[in-house]
LODRENPA-369647 format. One record per residue (C-alpha): x, y, z. Coordinates in nm, 4 decimals. Example, Ala and Ser with C-alpha at 12.3 -4.5 7.8 and 13.67 -1.06 7.14 Angstrom:
+----------+----------+----------+
!       xx !       yy !       zz !
+----------+----------+----------+
!   1.2300 !  -0.4500 !   0.7800 !
!   1.3670 !  -0.1060 !   0.7140 !
+----------+----------+----------+
//
This chain:
+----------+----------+----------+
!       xx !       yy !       zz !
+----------+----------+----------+
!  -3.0129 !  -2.3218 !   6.4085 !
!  -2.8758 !  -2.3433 !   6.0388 !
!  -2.6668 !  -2.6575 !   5.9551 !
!  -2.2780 !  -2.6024 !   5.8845 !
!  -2.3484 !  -2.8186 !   5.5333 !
!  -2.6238 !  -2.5634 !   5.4187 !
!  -2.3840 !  -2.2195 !   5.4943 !
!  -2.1193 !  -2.3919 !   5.3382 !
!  -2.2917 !  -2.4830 !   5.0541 !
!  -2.4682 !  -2.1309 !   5.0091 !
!  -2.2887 !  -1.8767 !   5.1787 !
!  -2.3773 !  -1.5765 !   4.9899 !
!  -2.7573 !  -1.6583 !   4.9217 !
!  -2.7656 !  -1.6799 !   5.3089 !
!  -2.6266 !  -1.3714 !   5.3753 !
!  -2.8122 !  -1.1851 !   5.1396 !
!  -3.1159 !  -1.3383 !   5.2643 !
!  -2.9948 !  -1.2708 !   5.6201 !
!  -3.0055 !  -0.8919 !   5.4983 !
!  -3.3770 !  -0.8750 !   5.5468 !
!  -3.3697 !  -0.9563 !   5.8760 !
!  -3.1021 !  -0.6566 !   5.8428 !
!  -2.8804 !  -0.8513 !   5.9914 !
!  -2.4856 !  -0.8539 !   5.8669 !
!  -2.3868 !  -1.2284 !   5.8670 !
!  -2.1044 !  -1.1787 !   5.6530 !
!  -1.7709 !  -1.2291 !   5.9033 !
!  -1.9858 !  -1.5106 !   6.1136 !
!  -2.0486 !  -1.7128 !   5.7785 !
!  -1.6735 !  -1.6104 !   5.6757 !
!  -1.5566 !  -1.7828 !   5.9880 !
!  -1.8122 !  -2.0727 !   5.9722 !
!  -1.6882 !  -2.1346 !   5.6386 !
!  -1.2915 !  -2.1182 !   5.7064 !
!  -1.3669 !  -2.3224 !   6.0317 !
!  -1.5502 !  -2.5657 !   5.8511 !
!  -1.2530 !  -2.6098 !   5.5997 !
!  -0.9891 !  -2.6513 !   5.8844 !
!  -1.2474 !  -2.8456 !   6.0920 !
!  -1.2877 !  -3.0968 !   5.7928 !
!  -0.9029 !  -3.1086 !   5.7766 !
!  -0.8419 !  -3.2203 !   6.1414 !
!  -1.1323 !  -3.5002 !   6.1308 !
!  -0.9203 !  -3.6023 !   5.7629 !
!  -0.6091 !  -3.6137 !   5.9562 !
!  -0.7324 !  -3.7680 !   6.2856 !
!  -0.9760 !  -4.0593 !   6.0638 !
!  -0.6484 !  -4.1460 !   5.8675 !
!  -0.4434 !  -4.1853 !   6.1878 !
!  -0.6659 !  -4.3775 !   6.3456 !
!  -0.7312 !  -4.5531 !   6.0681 !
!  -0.3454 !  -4.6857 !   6.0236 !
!  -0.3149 !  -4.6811 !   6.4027 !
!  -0.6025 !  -4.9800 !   6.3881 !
!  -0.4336 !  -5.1608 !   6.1059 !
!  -0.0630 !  -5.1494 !   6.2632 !
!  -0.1989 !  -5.2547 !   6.6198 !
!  -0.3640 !  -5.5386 !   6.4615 !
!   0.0006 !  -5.6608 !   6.3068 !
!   0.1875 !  -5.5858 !   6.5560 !
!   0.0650 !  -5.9672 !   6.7581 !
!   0.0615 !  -6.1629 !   6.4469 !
!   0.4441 !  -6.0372 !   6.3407 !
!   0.5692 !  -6.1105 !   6.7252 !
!   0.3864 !  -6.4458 !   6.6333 !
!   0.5868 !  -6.5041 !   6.2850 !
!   0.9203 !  -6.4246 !   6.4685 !
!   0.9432 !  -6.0701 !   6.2728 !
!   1.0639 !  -5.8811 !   6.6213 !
!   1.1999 !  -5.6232 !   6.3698 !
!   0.9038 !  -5.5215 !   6.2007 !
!   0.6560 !  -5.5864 !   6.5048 !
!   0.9171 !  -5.3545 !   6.6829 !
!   0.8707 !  -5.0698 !   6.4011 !
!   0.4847 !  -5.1313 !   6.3870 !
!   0.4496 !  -5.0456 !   6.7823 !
!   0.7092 !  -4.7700 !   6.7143 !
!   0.4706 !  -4.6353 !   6.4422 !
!   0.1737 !  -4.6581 !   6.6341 !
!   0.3487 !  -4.4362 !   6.9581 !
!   0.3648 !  -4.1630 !   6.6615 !
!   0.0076 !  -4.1874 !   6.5474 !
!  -0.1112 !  -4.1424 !   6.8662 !
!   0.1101 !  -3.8456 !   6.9792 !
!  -0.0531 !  -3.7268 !   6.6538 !
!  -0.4283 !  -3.8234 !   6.7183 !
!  -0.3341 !  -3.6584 !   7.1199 !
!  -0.2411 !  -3.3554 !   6.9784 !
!  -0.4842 !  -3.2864 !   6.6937 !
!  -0.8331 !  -3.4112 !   6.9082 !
!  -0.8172 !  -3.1009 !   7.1145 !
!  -0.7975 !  -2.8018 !   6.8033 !
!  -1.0762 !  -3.0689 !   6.6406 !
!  -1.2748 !  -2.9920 !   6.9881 !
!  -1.2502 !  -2.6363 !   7.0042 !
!  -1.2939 !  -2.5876 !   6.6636 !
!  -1.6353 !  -2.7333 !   6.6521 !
!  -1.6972 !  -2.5627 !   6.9772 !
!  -1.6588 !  -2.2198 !   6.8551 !
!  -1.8829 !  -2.3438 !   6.4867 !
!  -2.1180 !  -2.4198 !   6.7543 !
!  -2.0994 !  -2.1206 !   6.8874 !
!  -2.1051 !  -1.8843 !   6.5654 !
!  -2.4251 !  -2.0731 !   6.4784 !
!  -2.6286 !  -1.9658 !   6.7436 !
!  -2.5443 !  -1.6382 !   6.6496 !
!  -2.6373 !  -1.6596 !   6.3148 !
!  -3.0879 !  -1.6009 !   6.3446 !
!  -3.3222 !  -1.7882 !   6.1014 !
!  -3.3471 !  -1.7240 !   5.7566 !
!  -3.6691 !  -1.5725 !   5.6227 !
!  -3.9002 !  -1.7137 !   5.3614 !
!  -3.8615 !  -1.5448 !   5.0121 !
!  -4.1816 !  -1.3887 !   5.0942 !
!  -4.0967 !  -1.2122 !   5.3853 !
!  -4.0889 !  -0.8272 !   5.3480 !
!  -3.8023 !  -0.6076 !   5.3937 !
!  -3.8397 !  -0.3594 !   5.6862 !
!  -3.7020 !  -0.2234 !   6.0282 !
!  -4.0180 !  -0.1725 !   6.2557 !
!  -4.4402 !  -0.2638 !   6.2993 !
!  -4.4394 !   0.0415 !   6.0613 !
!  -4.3559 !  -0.1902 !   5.8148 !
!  -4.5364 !  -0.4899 !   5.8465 !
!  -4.8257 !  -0.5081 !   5.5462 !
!  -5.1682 !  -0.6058 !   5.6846 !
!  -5.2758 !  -0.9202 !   5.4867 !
!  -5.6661 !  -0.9096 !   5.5681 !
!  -5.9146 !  -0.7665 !   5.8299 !
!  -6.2183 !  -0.8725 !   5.9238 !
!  -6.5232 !  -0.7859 !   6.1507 !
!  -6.6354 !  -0.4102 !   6.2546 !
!  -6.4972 !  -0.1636 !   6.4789 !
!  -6.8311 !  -0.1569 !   6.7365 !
!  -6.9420 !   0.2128 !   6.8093 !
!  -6.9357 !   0.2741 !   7.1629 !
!  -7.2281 !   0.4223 !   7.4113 !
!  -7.0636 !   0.7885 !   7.5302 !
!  -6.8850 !   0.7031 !   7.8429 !
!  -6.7791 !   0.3365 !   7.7954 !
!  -6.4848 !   0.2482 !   7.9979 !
!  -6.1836 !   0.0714 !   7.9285 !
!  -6.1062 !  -0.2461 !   8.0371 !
!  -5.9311 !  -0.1702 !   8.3975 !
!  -6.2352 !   0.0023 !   8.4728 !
!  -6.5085 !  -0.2089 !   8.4249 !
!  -6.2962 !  -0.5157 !   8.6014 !
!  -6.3559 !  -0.2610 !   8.8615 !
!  -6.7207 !  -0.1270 !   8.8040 !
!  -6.8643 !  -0.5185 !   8.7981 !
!  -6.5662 !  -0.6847 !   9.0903 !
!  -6.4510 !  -0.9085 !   8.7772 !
!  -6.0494 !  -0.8627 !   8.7891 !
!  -5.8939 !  -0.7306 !   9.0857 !
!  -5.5866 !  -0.6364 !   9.0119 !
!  -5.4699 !  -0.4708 !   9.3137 !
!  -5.5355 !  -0.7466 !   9.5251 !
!  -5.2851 !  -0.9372 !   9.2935 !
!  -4.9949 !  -0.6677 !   9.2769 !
!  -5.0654 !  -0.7501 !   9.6834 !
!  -4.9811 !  -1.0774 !   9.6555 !
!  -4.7194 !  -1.1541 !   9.4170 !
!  -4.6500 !  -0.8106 !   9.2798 !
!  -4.7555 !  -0.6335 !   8.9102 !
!  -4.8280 !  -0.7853 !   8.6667 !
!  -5.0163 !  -1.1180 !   8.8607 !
!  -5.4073 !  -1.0042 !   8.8718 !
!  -5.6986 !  -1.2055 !   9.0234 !
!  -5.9854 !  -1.2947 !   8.8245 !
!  -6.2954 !  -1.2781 !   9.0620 !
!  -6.6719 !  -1.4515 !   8.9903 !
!  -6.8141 !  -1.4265 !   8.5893 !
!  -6.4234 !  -1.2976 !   8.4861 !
!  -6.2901 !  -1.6459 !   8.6281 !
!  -6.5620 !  -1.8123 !   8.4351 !
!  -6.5528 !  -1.6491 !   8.1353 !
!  -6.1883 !  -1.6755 !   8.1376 !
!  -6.2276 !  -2.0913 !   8.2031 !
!  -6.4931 !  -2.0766 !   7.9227 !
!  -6.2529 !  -1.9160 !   7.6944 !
!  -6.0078 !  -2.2117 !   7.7461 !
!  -6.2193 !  -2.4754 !   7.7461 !
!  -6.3836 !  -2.3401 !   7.4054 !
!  -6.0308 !  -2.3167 !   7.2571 !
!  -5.9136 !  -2.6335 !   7.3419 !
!  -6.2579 !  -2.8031 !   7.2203 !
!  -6.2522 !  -2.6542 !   6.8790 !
!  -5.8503 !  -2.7142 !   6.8651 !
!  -5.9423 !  -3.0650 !   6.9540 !
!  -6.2284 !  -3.1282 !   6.6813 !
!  -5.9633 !  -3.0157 !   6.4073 !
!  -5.7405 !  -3.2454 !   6.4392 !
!  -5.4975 !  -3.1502 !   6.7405 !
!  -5.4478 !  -3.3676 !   7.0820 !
!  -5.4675 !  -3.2199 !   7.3888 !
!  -5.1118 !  -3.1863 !   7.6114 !
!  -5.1220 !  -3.1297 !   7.9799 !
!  -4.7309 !  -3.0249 !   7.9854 !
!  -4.4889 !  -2.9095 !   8.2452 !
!  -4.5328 !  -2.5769 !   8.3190 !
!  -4.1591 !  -2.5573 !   8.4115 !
!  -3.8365 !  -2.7144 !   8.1465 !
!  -3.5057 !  -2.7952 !   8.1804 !
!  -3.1959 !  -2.6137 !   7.9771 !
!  -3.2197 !  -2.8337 !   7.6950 !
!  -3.5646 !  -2.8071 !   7.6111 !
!  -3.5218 !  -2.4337 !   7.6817 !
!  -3.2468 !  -2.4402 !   7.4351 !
!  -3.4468 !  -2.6763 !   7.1808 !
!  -3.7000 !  -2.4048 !   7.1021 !
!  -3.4412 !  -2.0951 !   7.1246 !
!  -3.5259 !  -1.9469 !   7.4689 !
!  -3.1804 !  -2.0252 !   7.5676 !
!  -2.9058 !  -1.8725 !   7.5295 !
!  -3.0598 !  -1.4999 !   7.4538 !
!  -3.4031 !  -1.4934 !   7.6480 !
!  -3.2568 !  -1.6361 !   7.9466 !
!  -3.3376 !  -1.3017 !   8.1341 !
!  -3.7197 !  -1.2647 !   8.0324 !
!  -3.7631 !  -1.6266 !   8.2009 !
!  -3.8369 !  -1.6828 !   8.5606 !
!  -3.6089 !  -1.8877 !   8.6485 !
!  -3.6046 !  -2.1513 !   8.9349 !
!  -3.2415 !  -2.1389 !   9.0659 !
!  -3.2569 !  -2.4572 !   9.2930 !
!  -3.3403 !  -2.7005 !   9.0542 !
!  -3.2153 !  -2.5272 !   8.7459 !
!  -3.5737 !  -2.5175 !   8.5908 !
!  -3.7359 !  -2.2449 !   8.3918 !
!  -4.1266 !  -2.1524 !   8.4049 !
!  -4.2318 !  -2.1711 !   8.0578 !
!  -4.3242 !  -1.8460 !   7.8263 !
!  -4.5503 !  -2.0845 !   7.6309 !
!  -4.6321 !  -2.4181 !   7.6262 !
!  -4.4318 !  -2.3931 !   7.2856 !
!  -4.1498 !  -2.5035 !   7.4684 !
!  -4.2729 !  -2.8219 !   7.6517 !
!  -4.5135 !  -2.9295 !   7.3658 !
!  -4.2147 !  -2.9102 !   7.1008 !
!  -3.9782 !  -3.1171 !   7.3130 !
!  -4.2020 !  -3.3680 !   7.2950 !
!  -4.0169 !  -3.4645 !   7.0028 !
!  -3.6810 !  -3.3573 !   7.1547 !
!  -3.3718 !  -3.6142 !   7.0059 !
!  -3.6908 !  -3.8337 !   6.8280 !
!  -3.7388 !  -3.9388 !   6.5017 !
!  -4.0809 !  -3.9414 !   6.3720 !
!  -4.1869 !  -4.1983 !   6.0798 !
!  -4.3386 !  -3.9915 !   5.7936 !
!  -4.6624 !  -4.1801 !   5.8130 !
!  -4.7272 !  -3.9954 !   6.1435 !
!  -4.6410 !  -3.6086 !   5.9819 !
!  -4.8064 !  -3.3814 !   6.0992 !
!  -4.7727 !  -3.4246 !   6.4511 !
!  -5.0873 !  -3.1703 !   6.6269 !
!  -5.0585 !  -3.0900 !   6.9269 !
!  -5.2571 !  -2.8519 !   7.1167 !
!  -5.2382 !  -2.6972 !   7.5143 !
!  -5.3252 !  -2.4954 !   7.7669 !
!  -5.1057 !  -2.3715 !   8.0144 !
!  -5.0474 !  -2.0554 !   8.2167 !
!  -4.7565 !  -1.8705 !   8.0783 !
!  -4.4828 !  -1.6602 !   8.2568 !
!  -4.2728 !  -1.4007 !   8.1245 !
!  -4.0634 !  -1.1271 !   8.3243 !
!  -4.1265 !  -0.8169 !   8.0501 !
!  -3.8327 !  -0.6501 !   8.1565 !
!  -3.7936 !  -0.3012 !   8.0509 !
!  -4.1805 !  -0.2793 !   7.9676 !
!  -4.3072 !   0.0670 !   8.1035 !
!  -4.6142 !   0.3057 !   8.0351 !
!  -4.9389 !   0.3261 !   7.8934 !
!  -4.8385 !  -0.0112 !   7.7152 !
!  -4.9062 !  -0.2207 !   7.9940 !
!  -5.1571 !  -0.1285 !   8.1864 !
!  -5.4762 !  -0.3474 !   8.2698 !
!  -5.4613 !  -0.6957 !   8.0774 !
!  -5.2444 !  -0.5513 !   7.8106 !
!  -4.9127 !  -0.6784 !   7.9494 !
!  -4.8628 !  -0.9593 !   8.2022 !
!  -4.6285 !  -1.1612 !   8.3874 !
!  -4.8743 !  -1.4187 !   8.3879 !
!  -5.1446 !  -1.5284 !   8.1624 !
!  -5.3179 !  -1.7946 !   8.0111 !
!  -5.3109 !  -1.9305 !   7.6617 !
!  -5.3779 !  -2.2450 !   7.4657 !
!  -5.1036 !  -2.3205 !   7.2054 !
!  -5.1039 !  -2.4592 !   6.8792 !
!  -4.8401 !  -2.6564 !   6.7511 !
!  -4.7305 !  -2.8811 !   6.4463 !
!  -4.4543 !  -3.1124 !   6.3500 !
!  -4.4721 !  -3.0967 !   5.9857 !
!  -4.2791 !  -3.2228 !   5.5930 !
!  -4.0684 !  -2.9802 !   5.4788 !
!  -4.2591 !  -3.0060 !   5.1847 !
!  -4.5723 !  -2.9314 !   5.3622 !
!  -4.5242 !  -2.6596 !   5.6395 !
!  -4.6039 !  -2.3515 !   5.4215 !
!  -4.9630 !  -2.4980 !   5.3852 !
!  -4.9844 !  -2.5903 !   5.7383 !
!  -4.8417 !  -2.2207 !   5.8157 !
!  -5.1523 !  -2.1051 !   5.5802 !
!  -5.3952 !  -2.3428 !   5.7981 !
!  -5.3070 !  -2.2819 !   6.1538 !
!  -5.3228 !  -1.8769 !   6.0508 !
!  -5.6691 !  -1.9738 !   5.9023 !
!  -5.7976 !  -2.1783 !   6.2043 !
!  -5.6553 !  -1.8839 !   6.4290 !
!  -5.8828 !  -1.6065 !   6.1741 !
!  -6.2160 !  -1.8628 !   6.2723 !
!  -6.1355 !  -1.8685 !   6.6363 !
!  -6.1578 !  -1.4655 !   6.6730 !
!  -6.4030 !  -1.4304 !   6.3790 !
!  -6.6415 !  -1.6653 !   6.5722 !
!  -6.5727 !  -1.4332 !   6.8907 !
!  -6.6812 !  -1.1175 !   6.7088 !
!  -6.3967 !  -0.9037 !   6.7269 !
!  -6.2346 !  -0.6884 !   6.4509 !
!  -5.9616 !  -0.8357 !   6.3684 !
!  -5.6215 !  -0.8007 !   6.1087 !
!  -5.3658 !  -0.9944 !   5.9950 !
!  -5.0505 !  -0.8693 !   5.9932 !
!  -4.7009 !  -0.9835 !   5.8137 !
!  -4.4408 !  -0.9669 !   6.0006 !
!  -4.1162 !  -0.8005 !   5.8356 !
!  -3.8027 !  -0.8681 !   5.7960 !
!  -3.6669 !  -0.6305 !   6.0793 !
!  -3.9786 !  -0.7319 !   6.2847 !
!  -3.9658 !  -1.0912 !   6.3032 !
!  -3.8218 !  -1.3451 !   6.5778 !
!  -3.4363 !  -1.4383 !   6.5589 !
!  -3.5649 !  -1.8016 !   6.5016 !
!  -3.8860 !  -1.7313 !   6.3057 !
!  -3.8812 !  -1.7726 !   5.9035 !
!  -4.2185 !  -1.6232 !   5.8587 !
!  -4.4728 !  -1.4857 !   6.0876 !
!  -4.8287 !  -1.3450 !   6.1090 !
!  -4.9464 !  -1.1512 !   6.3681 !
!  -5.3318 !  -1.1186 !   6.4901 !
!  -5.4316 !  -0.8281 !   6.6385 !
!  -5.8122 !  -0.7291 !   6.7672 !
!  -5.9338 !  -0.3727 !   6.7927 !
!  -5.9981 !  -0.2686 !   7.1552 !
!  -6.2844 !   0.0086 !   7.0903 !
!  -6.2300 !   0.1813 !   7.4395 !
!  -5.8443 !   0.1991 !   7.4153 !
!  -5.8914 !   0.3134 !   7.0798 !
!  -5.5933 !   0.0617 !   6.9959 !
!  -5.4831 !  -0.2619 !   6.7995 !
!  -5.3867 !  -0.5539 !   7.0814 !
!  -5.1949 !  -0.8428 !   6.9641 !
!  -5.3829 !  -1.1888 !   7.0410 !
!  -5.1845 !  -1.4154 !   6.8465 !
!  -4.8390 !  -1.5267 !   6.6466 !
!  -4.8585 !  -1.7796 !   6.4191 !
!  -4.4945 !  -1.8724 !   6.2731 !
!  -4.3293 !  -2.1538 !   6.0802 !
!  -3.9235 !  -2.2439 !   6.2036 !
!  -3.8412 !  -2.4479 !   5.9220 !
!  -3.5628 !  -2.6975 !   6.0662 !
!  -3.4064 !  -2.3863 !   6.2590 !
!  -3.5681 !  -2.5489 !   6.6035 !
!  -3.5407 !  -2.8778 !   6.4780 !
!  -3.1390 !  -2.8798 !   6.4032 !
!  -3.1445 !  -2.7310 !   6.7770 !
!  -3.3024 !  -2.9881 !   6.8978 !
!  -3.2339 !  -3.3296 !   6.7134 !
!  -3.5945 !  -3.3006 !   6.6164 !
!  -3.5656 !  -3.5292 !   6.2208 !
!  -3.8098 !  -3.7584 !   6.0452 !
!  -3.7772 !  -4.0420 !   5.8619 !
!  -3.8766 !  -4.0413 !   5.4727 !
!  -4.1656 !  -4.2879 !   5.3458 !
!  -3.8444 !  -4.5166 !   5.1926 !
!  -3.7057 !  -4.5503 !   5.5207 !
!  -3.3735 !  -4.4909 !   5.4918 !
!  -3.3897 !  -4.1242 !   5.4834 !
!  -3.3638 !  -3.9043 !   5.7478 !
!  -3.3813 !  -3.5361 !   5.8023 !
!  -3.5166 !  -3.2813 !   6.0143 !
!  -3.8202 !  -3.2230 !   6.0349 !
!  -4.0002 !  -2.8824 !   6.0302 !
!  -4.1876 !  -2.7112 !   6.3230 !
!  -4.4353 !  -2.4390 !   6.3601 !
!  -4.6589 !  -2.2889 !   6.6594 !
!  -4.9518 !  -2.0529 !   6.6993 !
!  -5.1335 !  -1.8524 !   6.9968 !
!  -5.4629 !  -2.0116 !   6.9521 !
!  -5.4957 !  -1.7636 !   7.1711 !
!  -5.3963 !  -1.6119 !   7.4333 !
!  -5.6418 !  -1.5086 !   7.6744 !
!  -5.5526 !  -1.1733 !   7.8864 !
!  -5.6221 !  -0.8960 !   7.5576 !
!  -5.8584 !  -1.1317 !   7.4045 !
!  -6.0629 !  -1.1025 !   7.7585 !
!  -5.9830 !  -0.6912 !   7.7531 !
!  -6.1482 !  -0.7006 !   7.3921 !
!  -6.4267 !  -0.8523 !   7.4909 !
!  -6.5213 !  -0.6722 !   7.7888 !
!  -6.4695 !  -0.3410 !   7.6131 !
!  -6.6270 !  -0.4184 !   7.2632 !
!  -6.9529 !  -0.5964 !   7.4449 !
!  -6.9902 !  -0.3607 !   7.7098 !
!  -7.3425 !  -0.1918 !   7.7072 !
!  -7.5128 !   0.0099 !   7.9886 !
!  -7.6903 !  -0.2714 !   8.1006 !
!  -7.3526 !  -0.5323 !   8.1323 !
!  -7.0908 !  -0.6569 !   7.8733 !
!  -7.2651 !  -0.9390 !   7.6931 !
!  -7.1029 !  -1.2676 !   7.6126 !
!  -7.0372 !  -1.4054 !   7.2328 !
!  -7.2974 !  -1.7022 !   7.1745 !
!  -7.0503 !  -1.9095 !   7.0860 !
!  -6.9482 !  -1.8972 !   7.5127 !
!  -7.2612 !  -1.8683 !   7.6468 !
!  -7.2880 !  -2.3139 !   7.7000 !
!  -6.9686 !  -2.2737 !   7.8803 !
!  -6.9925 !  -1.9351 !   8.0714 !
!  -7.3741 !  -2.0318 !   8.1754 !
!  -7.4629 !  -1.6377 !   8.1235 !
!  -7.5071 !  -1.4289 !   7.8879 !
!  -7.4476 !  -1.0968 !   8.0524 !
!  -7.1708 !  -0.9509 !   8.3345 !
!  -7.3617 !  -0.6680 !   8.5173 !
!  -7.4149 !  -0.5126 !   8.8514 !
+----------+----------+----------+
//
């Protein structure tokens, strides 16, 4: 979230940056601001009656001692009244930074100066593309249907199971789709990032740390018992790592890398949209993520969306890169790119990945600072996170882009982890 010290201090530039999210922060930063005020008053008042509370309590012994019963007397009488007064302003101090808590999680992220204006996808400018659309034999089938044709994803059998949403990767789709992990996680690992095996399920503070609490609550499964949630990407446990920490500037950037399944409910998802790999409740996905100097996050931001470009590149998919406006961007996000790979039997664009910087918005959520190369300084610390990627429409690319009338071939670059080169019959 923002910090009360940073509204205060630039209350209009954040509201008029807050209008490109086209988002009106003007009464929340008007109350922030008046609360802060009163809220500063109160500590004022309590500090400086505690303060001479302290100093009397300490005289009254030594005056009882000196035979000044009077004045001891007074003292203790003076104290009774500074604590009435401390008694009666601690509670208004309380709710007051309650509800400044509050306002602040209403208040989203503030996007980067280079973050277009907008209100939809319509708007978001494609940065680069790469690769070529492939041309098709007459007849080639979409996804769905050749995880049918060759017994690869059977996803029947999982709606019988669990329900929608939960398919079953059978034979060469199971290994291609354990190749595709391992193959991510290798090259993540060989620049630069360690390898996590996280929880798969978080408690409400690390839920709230990265944002999914309070307002994603309901696209969370959520374990009622224990009062855990299953993750929606191994964001969440990989960034609490560093949960109420501070990290020593020699050790910036923190890279962390993962793969985990992820779970996410998609309520109100219907249609066309969804069907086959393109929309899951559950799906795999190795994670990307960086604990970086404020200084230095826009580079890393420029790095991770690089090192996401070689990952499909090397795949051989058509791919753009997409910035994400103002109106199309996360609440806690302060710039985004979006990856998306052309799926040549759908006829379609299917986001793959989102690579975003948070600036300290997850950090101040979280207690998440570092400490400055003098040592004395601390602040927090800035994080970012990519889908490096995620597997289910980088699998439906592949099987539709590769497909052939022999089989769907396999990208060299899988073929020492797959063990084949072709699906077919």
């Amino acid at each position: 979230m923002l910090s009360l010290k940073y509204i205060s201090e630039n209350a209009d530039l954040v509201v008029e940056r807050l209008k490109v999210k086209n988002f009106d922060a003007a009464d929340i930063v008007e109350q922030l601001t008046g609360l802060d005020t009163r809220r500063r008053k109160l500590k004022s008042d309590i500090d400086t009656s505690q303060s001479e509370f302290n100093k009397l309590s300490k005289q009254i012994g030594v005056l009882y001692q000196q035979g000044r019963a009077d004045e001891a007397d007074k003292a203790r009488k003076q104290t009774g009244i500074l604590k009435d007064e401390i008694k009666q302003l601690s509670p208004e101090l309380s709710s007051t930074e309650n509800r400044i808590k509050e306002l602040l999680l209403q208040l989203p992220n503030i996007p980067h100066e280079t973050v277009p204006r907008g209100v939809s996808p319509d708007d978001n400018p494609v940065v680069r593309t790469g690769g070529e659309i492939p041309e098709l034999y007459p007849g080639a089938l979409p996804h769905w249907d050749l995880a049918r044709k060759y017994d690869i994803i059977d996803f029947e059998l999982g709606n019988k199971i669990t329900g929608a949403g939960f398919p079953v990767y059978k034979g060469k789709a199971a290994r291609l789709q354990r190749a595709l992990i391992n193959y991510f996680l290798d090259t993540a690992i060989a620049s630069g990032y360690t390898e996590i095996i996280p929880p798969i399920a978080v408690n409400e503070a690390s839920a709230f740390g990265t944002g999914q609490l309070p307002d994603k609550e309901g696209q969370m499964y959520y374990i009622g018992e224990d009062n855990l949630y299953l993750i929606p990407t191994a964001e969440v446990p990989l960034t609490n790592i560093f949960r109420d920490e501070i990290v020593s500037f020699k050790d910036l950037p923190c890279k962390l890398t993962a793969y985990t399944p992820c779970f996410r409910r998609e309520a109100g998802s219907y249609g066309k949209d969804v069907r086959g790999l393109n929309r899951l409740h559950q799906f795999d996905k190795v994670e990307i993520v960086e604990i970086q100097h404020p200084d230095r996050s826009y580079h890393s931001l420029e790095s991770m969306t690089s090192y996401v470009e070689h990952l499909v590149r090397r795949l051989g998919l058509p791919y753009r890169i997409i910035l994400l406006c103002g109106g199309d961007m996360s609440f806690h996000a302060a710039k985004t790119y979006d990856f998306e790979v052309f799926s040549a039997a759908q006829k379609k664009w299917l986001e793959v990945s989102s690579v975003s910087n948070f600036e300290s918005y997850q950090a101040q959520r979280m207690m998440l600072r570092y400490r400055e190369a003098d040592g004395k300084k601390i602040q927090p610390a800035h994080t970012l996170n990519g889908s490096a990627l995620a597997l289910p429409r980088i699998m439906a690319a592949l099987l539709e882009n590769n497909q052939t009338r022999e089989g769907i071939t396999i990208p060299p670059d899988l073929v020492r982890y797959t063990g084949f080169e072709v699906i077919s019959s």
